[in-house]
C-alpha positions as CSV (number, residue, x, y, z in Angstrom):
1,X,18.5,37.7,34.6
2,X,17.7,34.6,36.7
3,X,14.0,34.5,34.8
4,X,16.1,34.2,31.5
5,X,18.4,31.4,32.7
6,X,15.5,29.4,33.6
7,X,13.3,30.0,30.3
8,X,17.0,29.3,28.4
9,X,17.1,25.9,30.7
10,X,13.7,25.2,29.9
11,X,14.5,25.4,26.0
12,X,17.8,23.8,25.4
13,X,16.2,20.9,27.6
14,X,13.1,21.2,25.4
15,X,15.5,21.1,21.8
16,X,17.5,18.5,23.4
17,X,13.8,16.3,23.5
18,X,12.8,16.8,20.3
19,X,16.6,16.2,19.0
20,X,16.0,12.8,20.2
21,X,12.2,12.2,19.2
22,X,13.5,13.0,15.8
23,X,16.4,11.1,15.8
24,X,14.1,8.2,16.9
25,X,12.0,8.5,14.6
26,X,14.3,8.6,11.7
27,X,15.5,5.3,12.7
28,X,12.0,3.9,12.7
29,X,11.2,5.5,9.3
30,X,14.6,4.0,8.1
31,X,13.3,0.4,9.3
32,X,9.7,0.7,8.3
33,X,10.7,1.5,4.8
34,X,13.0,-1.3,4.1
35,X,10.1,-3.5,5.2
36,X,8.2,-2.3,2.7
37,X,10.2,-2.4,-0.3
38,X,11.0,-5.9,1.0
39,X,7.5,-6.7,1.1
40,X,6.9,-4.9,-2.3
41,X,9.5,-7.2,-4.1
42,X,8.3,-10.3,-2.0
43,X,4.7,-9.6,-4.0
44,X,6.3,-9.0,-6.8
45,X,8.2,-12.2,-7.0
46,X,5.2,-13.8,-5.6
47,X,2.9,-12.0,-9.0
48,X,5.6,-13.4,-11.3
49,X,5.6,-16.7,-10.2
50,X,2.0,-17.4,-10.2
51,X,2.2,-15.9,-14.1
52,X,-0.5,-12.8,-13.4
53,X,-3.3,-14.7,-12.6
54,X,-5.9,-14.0,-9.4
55,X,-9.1,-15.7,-8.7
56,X,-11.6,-13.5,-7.5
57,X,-14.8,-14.1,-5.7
58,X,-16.7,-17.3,-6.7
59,X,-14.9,-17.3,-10.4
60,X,-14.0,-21.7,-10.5
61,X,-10.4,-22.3,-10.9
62,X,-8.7,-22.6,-14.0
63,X,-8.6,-26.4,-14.1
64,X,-12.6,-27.2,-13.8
């Protein structure tokens, strides 16, 4: 009967652990995805404002 107490112990502190590593990392989820939907609309705005356009590579700017 003891044996059981002890492996009983041994679980609930073992639940009680991962209770709290989920609840953990919820919150970090919860923080990490507002960052990227704040980044996604920052490029967004950032795509609108320059009106589409992207130089790549060795491509001149517009103006020369």
């Amino acid at each position: 009967m003891e044996r059981l107490e002890e492996q009983i112990a041994h679980l609930i502190r073992a639940l009680e652990d991962m209770s709290d590593t989920v609840a953990r990392q919820d919150a970090e989820i919860a923080v990490l995805t507002r960052r990227v939907e704040m980044l996604m609309r920052r490029e967004a705005e950032r795509e609108s404002d320059a009106g589409g356009s992207v130089t790549l590579g060795n491509e001149p700017p517009p103006h020369y």
